[in-house]
C-alpha positions in Angstrom: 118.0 106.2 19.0 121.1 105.1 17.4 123.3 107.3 15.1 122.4 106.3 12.1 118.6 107.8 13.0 120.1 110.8 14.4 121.8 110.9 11.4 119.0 110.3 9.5 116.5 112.9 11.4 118.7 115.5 10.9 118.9 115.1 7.3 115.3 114.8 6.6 114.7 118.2 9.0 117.4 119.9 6.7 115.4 118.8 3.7 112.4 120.3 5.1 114.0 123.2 5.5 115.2 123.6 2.3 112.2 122.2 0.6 110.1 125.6 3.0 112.9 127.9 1.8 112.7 126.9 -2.1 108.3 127.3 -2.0 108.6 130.6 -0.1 111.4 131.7 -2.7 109.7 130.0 -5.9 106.0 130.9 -5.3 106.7 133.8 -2.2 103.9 132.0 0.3 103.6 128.6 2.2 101.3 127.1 4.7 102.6 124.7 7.8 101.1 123.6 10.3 101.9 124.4 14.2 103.1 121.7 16.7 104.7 123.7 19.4 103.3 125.7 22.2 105.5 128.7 22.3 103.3 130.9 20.6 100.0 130.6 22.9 98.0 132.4 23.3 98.3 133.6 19.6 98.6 130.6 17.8 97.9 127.3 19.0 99.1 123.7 18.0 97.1 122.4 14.8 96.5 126.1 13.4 97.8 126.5 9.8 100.3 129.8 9.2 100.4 131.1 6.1 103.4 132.1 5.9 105.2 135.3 3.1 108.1 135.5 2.1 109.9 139.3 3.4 112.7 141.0 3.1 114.2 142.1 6.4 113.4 145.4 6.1 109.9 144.7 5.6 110.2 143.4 8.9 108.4 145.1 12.4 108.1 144.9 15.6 105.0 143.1 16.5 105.4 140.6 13.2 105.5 136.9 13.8 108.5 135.3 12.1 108.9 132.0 10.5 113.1 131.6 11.0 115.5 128.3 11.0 117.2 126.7 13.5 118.8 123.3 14.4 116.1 122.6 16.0 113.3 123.0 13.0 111.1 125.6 11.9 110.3 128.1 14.5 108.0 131.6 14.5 108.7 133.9 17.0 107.4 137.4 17.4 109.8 140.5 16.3 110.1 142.1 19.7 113.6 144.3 18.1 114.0 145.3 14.2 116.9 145.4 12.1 119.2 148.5 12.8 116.8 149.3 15.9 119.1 150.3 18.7 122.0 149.9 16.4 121.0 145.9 15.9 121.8 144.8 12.9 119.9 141.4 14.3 116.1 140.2 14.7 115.4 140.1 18.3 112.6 137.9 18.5 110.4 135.5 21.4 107.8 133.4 21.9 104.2 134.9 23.1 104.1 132.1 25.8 108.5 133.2 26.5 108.8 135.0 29.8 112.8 136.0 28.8 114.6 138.1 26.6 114.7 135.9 23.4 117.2 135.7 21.0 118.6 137.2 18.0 118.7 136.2 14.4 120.7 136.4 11.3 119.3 137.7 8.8 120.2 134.5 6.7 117.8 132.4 8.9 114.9 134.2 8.9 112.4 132.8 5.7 109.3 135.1 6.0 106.2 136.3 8.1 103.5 134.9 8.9 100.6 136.8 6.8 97.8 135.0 8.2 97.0 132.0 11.0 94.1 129.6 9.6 91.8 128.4 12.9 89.5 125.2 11.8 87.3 127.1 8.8 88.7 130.7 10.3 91.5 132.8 8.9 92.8 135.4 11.4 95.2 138.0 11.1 97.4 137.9 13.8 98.0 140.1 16.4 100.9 142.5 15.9 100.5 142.7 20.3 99.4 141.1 23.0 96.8 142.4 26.0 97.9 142.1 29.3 96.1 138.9 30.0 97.0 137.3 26.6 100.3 137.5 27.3 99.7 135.9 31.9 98.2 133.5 29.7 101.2 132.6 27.7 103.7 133.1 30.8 101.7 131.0 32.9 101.3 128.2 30.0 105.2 127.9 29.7 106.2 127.8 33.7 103.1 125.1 33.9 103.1 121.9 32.0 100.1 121.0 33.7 98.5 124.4 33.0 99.3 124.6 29.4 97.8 121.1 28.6 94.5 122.6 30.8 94.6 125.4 28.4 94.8 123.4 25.2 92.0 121.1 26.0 89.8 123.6 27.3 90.6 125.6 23.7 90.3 122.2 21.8 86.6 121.9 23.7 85.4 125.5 22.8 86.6 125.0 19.4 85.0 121.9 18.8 81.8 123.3 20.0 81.9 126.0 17.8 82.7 123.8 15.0 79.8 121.8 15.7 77.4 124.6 16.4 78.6 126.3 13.1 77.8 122.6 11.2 74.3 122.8 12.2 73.5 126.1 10.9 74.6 125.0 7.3 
């Protein structure tokens, strides 16, 4: 990839970003889709969030949060608050993280997710993990292999549910 594409892709992702900021600040809710894997085994890639917008001290431990960062769009659980521990900064990390995280301004983060849309299923998420939930989500990010094992076998099971559920209709 040249410079000019680089060039480019960045500018389009700013866009994006924008354009997500402006809908949550205009109509206070969007809904985008999940590529990444960093939040298994909570949310997996092709649910939908549905994401509010929040002020940050609305925000808790436990919420997922939908922040910026040169990167793109990421959510991240809220593992410290605001003005917990004398923070003035988000701590948050990935289910699937095994580290410490990192912290936000308060200027990047955009809202909470309110709801995570699963095929014809809207779930609330989970404001914590079990034990085995979150071995899951270690495991998935030390292990290529093992996270694409996990995604297929959940991509399976839902598409048998999916077509289970078809017949009853």
């Amino acid at each position: 990839m040249n410079l000019d594409d680089q060039n480019r892709v960045g500018a389009a992702h700013i866009r994006k970003c924008e354009l997500v900021d402006e809908v949550l600040r205009s109509f206070g809710t969007v809904r985008l889709k999940v590529t990444g894997c960093s939040m298994l085994p909570s949310v997996w890639p092709g649910d939908t969030l549905i994401v509010e917008r929040r002020e940050v001290q609305e925000v808790a431990v436990g919420d997922i949060l939908l922040y910026r960062r040169k990167t793109g769009l990421v959510a991240h659980r809220v593992v410290s608050a605001p003005d917990s521990l004398g923070k003035s900064r988000v701590g948050v990390r990935g289910d699937a993280f095994p580290g410490q995280g990192e912290l936000l301004f308060r200027s990047e983060i955009l809202g909470t997710v309110s709801r995570i849309v699963r095929g014809e299923k809207s779930i609330l998420p989970p404001s914590r993990l079990k034990y085995h939930r979150r071995l899951i989500g270690i495991l998935t990010w030390h292990s290529d292999s093992f996270a694409r094992l996990v995604i297929y076998v959940h991509s399976i099971c839902s598409a048998a549910w999916w077509r289970e559920a078809s017949w009853v209709r």
